[in-house]
Every structure is written in C-alpha cells, then in structure tokens.
N, C-alpha and C positions, 0 to 999 in steps of 0.2 A: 500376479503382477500388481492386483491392486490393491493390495497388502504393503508391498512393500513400496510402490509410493507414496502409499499413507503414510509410513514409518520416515520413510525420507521426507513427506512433505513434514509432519510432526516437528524432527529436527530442526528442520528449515524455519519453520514456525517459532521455535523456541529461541534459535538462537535471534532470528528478527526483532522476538518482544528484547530479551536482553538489550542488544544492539540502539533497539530503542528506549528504554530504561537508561542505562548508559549516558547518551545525548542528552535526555533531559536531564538528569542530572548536571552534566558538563555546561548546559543554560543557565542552570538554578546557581550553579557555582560561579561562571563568568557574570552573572548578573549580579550576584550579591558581591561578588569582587568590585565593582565599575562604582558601583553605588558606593561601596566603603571609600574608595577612591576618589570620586567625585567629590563627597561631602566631606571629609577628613584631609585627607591632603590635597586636594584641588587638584589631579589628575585625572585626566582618562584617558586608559591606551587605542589606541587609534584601531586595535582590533575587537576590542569587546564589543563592537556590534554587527562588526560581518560576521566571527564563529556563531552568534545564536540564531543570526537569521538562516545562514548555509544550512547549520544541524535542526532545524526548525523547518526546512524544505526538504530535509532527510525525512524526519520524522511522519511530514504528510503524506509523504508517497509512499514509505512503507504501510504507514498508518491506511493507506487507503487500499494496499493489496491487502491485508489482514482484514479490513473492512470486509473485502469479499469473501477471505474463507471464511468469516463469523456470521455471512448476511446480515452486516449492520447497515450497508447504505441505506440511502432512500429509497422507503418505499410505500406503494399504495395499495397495502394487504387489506384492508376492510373491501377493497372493489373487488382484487382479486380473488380472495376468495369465499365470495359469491358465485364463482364458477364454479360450472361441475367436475369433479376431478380428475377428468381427463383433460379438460380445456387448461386448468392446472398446471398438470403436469408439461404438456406440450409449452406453455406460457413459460415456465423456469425457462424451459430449453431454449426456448430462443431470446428468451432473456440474457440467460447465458452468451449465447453468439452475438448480441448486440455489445456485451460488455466485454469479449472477448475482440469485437472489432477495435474495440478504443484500444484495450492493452494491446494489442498487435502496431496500433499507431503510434501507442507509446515507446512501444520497443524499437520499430524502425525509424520513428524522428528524434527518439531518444539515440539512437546509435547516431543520426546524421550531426545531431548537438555535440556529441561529443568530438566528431569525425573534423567539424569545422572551425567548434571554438574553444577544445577543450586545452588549446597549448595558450590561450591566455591567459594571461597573469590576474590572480584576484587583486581585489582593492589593496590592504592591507596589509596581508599577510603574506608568504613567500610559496604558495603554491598555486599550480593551474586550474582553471575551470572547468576541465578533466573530473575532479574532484565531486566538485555540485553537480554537471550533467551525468556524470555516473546513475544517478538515483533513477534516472528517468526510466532506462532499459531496463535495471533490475527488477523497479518497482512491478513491471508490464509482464516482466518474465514470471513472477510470481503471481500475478494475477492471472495468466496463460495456465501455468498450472495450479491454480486453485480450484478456477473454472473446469480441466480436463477432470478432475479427482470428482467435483458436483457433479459435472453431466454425464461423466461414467455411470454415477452413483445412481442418476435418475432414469437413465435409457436403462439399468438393468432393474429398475423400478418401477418401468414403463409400463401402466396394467393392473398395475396389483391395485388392490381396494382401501388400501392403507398408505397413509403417508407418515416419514419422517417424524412433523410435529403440526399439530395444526396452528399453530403459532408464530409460527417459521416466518421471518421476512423475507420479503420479495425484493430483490433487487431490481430499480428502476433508474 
C-alpha cells in the first residue's frame, strides 16, 4: 500500500508544481500586460490586480503543502539534532501531529470558507469566492497526506540505527 501511495502522492506532486508553474506564469504575463498598459495607453483593466493576487494566494498554499513533503518549512535542526536518535525520531512524529493539527484546521474552516462565502461575487471579475476559498481544503488535504506518507515512513523507521539524511529539516 505504501508503494502506491507514493506513486499517487508523486503524481499528485507533479501535477501541483505544474499547476503552480502555470499561475506564475499567468502573474508574469497579467503584470507585464497592466504595466504595457498603464504606460502606453493610459489604461488599466480593473482586473489586472485581483487575478495575481487570487493565484498568488493559490500559489502559497499549495506552495506550503509541497513545503512539507520537501521539509522545507521552518526549522530548528542545529537544536534538534543534538538529540539522541531516538528522541529524534519520536520528535518528527509529533512534529508531524502538530502540523497535521493545523492542516486538519485547514481543511475543516477551509470547507466552512467555502460553505459560507463562497457564493460571493469577487471584485472584478465574473466569478465566486468559491474559487480563492477552494485552495484552503485542498491545500490541508495534501498536507494530511504528505504528513501520513512521512509518519508511515518513520514508525516503520522507528528503531533502526540509521536515519533518512542527517541533514534532513525538521519541521517546526
């Protein structure tokens, strides 16, 4: 089985960087649009600046589940490990459930975001807020399972004399 949630999470993974590739581009291109705009014919569409900010609020959230499968957040590995490697190991783990509490908060006040306000109208443009609160559940649900895929990895770890990387960050 955890084979092939690797192989699903992978996909999942690939197509998020794409998706986020994508957006910033879509930013790079409405920005240098506004500006051509702005300076050359004294226009600016009234939406060139809610699209970068919305996909700019995509970008962090996914950005920040991908965070965790790569343990790039913050962290304070010169403290950590200083511990003995068992103190370690048990540390990921509840590291783990601490960051696993947030994204579970994400997912369920992220569903209530959508539940409440997502039939409003954005600023400018012709769609709902549906849209921008979307990111919030997704973002949680993939850190839900980033986190399961880690702590699988490290409870069947649990013990052994040898770690992963000793370099590894710690998510804090």
């Amino acid at each position: 089985m955890s084979n092939a949630l690797d192989r699903v999470l992978e996909r999942i993974t690939a197509v998020v960087k794409w998706v986020m590739i994508i957006m910033t581009c879509v930013i790079f291109f409405i920005t240098t649009f506004t500006v051509f705009t702005r300076y050359l014919i004294n226009y600016v569409p009234s939406w060139s600046e809610e699209i970068p900010r919305y996909l700019l609020v995509w970008i962090t959230y996914l950005g920040a589940a991908l965070a965790i499968k790569y343990k790039e957040h913050i962290s304070l590995d010169v403290f950590f490990n200083l511990l003995p490697l068992k103190a370690r190991q048990v540390g990921h783990l509840f590291l783990n459930g601490l960051i696993a509490i947030v994204a579970v908060i994400m997912v369920v006040y992220g569903i209530g975001l959508v539940n409440h306000f997502g039939d409003d109208k954005m600023e400018s443009i012709p769609l709902t807020n549906f849209w921008l609160y979307l990111v919030m559940p997704i973002s949680g649900t993939l850190m839900l399972l980033y986190l399961a895929q880690d702590t699988w990895k490290r409870i069947r770890g649990l013990g052994k004399a040898e770690e992963a990387s000793s370099s590894e960050m710690v998510p804090i």
